[in-house]
C-alpha positions in Angstrom: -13.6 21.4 -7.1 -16.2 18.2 -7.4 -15.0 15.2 -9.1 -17.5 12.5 -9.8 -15.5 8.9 -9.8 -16.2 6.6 -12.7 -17.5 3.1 -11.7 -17.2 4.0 -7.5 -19.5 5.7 -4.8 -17.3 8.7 -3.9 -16.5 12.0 -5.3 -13.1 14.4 -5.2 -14.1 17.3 -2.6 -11.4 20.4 -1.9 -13.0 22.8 0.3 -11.7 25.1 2.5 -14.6 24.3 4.8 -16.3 21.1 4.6 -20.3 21.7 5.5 -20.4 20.6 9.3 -17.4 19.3 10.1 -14.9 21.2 12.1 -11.8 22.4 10.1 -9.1 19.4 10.2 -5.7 19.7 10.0 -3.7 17.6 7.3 -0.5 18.2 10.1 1.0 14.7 11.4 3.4 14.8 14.5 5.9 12.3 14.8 7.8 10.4 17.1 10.9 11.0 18.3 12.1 7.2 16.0 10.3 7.9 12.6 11.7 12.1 12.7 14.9 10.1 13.2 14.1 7.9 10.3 12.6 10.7 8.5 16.1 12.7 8.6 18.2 10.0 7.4 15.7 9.7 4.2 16.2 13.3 3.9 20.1 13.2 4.0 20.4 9.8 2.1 18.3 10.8 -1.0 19.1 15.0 -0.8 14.9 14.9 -0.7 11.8 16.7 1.5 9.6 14.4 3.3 5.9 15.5 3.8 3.0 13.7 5.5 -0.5 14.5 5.6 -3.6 13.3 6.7 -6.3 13.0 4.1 -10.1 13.0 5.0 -13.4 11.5 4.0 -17.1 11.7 5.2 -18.7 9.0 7.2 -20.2 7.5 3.8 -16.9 7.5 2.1 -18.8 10.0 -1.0 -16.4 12.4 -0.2 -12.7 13.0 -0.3 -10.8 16.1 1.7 -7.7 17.3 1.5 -7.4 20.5 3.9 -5.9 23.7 3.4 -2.8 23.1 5.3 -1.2 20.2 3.4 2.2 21.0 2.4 2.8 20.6 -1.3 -1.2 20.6 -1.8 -1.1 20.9 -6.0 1.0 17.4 -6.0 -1.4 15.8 -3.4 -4.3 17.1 -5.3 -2.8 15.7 -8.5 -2.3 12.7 -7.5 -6.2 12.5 -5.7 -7.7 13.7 -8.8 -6.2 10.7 -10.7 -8.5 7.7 -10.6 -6.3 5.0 -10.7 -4.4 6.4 -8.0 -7.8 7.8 -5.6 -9.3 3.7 -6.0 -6.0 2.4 -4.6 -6.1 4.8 -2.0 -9.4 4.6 -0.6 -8.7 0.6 -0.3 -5.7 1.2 1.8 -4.3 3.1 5.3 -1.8 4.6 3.9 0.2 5.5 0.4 3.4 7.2 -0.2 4.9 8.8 -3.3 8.1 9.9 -4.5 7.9 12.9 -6.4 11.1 14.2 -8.6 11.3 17.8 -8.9 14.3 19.0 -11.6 16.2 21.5 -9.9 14.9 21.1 -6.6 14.4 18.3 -3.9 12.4 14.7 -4.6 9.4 15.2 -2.4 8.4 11.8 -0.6 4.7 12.1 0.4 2.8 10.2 2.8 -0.8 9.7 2.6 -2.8 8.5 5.2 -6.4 7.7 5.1 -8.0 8.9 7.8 -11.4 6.9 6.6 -9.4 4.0 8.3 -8.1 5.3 11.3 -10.0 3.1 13.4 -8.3 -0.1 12.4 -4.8 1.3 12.9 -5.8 3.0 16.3 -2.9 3.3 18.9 -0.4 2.3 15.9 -0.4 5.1 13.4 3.8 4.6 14.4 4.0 1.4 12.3 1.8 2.7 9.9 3.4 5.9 8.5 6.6 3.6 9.6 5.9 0.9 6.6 5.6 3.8 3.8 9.0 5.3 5.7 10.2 1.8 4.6 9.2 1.8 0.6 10.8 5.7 0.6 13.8 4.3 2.0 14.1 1.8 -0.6 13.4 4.7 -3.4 16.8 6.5 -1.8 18.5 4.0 -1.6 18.4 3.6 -5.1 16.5 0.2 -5.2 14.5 -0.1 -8.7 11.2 0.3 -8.5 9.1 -0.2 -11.8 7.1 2.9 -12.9 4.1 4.3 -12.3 2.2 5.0 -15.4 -1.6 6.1 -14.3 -3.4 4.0 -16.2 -6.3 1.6 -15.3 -3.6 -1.2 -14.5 -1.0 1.3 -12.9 -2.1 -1.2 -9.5 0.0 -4.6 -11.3 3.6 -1.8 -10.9 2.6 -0.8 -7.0 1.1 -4.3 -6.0 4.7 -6.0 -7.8 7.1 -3.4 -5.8 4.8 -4.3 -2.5 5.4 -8.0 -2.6 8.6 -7.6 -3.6 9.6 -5.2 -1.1 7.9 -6.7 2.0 10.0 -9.1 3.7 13.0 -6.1 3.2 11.0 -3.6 4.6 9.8 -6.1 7.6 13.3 -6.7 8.0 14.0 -2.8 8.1 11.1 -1.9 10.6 12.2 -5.0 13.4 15.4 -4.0 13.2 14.6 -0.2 14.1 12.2 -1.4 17.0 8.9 -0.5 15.1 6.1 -3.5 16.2 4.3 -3.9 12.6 2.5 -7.1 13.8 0.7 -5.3 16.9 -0.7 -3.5 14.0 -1.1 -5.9 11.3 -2.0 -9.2 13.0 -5.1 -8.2 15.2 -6.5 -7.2 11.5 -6.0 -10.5 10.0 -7.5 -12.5 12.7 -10.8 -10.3 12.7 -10.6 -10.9 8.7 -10.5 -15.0 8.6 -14.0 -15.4 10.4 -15.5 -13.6 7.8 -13.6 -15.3 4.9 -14.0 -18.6 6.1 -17.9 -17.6 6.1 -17.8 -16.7 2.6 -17.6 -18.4 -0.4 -15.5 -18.0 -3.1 -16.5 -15.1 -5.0 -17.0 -15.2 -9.1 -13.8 -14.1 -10.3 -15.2 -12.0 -12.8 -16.7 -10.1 -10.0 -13.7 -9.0 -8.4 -11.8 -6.0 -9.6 -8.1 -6.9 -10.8 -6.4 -4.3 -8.5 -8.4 -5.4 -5.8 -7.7 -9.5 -6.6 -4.1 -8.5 -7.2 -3.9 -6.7 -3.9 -5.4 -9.9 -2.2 -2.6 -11.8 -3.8 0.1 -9.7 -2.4 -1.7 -10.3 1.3 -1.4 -13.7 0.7 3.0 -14.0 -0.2 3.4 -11.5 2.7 1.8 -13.2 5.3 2.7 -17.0 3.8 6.8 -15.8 3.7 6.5 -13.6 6.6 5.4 -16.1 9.4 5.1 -19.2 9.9 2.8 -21.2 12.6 5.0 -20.8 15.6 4.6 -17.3 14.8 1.3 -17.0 14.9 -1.3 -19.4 15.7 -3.7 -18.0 13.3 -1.2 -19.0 10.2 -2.6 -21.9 8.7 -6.2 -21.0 9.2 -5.2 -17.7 7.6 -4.1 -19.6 4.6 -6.8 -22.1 4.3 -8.9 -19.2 4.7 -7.6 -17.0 1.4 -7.4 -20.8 -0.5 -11.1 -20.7 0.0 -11.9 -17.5 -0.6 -9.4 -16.9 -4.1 -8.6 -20.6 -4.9 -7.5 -19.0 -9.1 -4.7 -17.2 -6.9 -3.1 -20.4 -5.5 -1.1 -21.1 -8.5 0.2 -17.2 -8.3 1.0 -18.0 -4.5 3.6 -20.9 -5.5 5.1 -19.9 -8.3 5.9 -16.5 -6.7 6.6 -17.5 -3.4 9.0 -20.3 -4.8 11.0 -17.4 -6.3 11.0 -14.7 -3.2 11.8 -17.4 -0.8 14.9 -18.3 -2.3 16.5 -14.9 -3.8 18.6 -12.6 -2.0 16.7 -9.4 -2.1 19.4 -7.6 0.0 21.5 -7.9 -3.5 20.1 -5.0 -6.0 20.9 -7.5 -8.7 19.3 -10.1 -7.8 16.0 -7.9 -5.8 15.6 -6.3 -9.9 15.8 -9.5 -11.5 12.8 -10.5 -9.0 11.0 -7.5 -9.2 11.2 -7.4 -13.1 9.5 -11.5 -13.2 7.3 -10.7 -10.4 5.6 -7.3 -12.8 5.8 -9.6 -16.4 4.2 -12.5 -13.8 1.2 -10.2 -12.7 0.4 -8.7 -16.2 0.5 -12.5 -17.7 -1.8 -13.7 -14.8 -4.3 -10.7 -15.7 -4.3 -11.7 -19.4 -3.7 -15.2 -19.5 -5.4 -16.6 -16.7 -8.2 -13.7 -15.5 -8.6 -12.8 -19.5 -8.5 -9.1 -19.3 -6.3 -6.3 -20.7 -3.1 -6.2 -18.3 
């Protein structure tokens, strides 16, 4: 089945055979710490967890998702939904938590094989960092809903920024090294910022400005320059490059900083200012439909 995206270069592709390329395998092996992780998730929520690798062609026009994916109809679902597909083809990896009545939540992890260069020799922390939103989902943290629409991005990109400095808490404290992943990325990014200049707003896709936004809180509350040498010229560098998203960065940041987000209370009372905070920004201050 051929789907033709509205509005981006890529189409929906399931074949059982795609033209030249060898057969691949949607089959992820882990290690020995995330099937530990993966069977506390399990027995904490009463849920499946199921990973798979999905592929595209070296032009990114097409998208496969092979034979031997478990749960294949909810993966394909989910792919053939465009909201959804133009998140996923922006990111490394996705996960979704699927209720089933009657029968176990499935908790699905995507990864995007298109990327697997920049993640090479770390697809541990990776997969580890969706382990760590689905952990959240069991243990019965709110997360606002995903509706599927054009703007279903402003619910995701408010539960990532919300959930990050938890989740970094989460994967330290079960030995996983997210910044031998994540950090090498960033510094080959701020050359090529810094080069740039600030693109016309009205150029820039809201998911994709939003998404910038959450880079932005994560890496200004996750680090600071003792850290990582690169932090301030990371932050001048996204200043430069998004200056309408500096007022975003305070307000938010102000609020994250100083809120106990162990506390459910207190973490849904965040989460709940930080969605109303994105769909105001989209409408009051980017004038569009949020």
């Amino acid at each position: 089945m051929r789907i033709r995206a509205i509005g981006m270069a890529f189409a929906l592709l399931f074949l059982a055979s795609p033209g030249a390329w060898a057969q691949p395998s949607a089959a992820v092996v882990l290690s020995a710490p995330l099937v530990e992780w993966r069977e506390e998730i399990e027995a904490a929520g009463e849920g499946k967890v199921i990973l798979a690798r999905v592929f595209m062609d070296r032009n990114r026009m097409n998208v496969y998702l092979p034979d031997d994916a478990e749960e294949r109809p909810i993966i394909a679902g989910h792919l053939q939904n465009q909201a959804f597909l133009n998140q996923f083809v922006q990111t490394h990896a996705m996960s979704i938590n699927f209720p089933v009545e009657g029968e176990p939540t499935r908790h699905i992890v995507l990864l995007n094989m298109a990327r697997e260069e920049a993640w090479e020799g770390n697809e541990d922390a990776v997969i580890a960092r969706e382990f760590g939103n689905i952990w959240l989902y069991v243990k019965n943290y709110p997360a606002p809903a995903y509706d599927g629409g054009p703007n279903a991005c402003l619910s995701v990109l408010a539960n990532n920024i919300v959930q990050a400095r938890v989740i970094r808490e989460e994967l330290s404290e079960r030995g996983f090294d997210y910044d031998a992943y994540w950090l090498p990325q960033l510094e080959r990014a701020i050359p090529q910022m810094e080069a740039t200049e600030a693109q016309p707003i009205e150029e820039i896709p809201t998911c994709e400005l939003i998404s910038k936004l959450a880079l932005w809180l994560d890496i200004k509350l996750s680090y600071t320059p003792e850290d990582w040498p690169h932090y301030e010229r990371f932050l001048a560098a996204m200043g430069k490059r998004y200056p309408v998203l500096r007022s975003m960065v305070e307000q938010l940041s102000g609020s994250l900083e100083h809120s106990d987000l162990h506390e459910k209370g207190e973490y849904e009372r965040v989460l709940t200012n930080t969605v109303h905070s994105l769909h105001g920004f989209v409408q009051l201050v980017l004038k569009r439909e949020g």
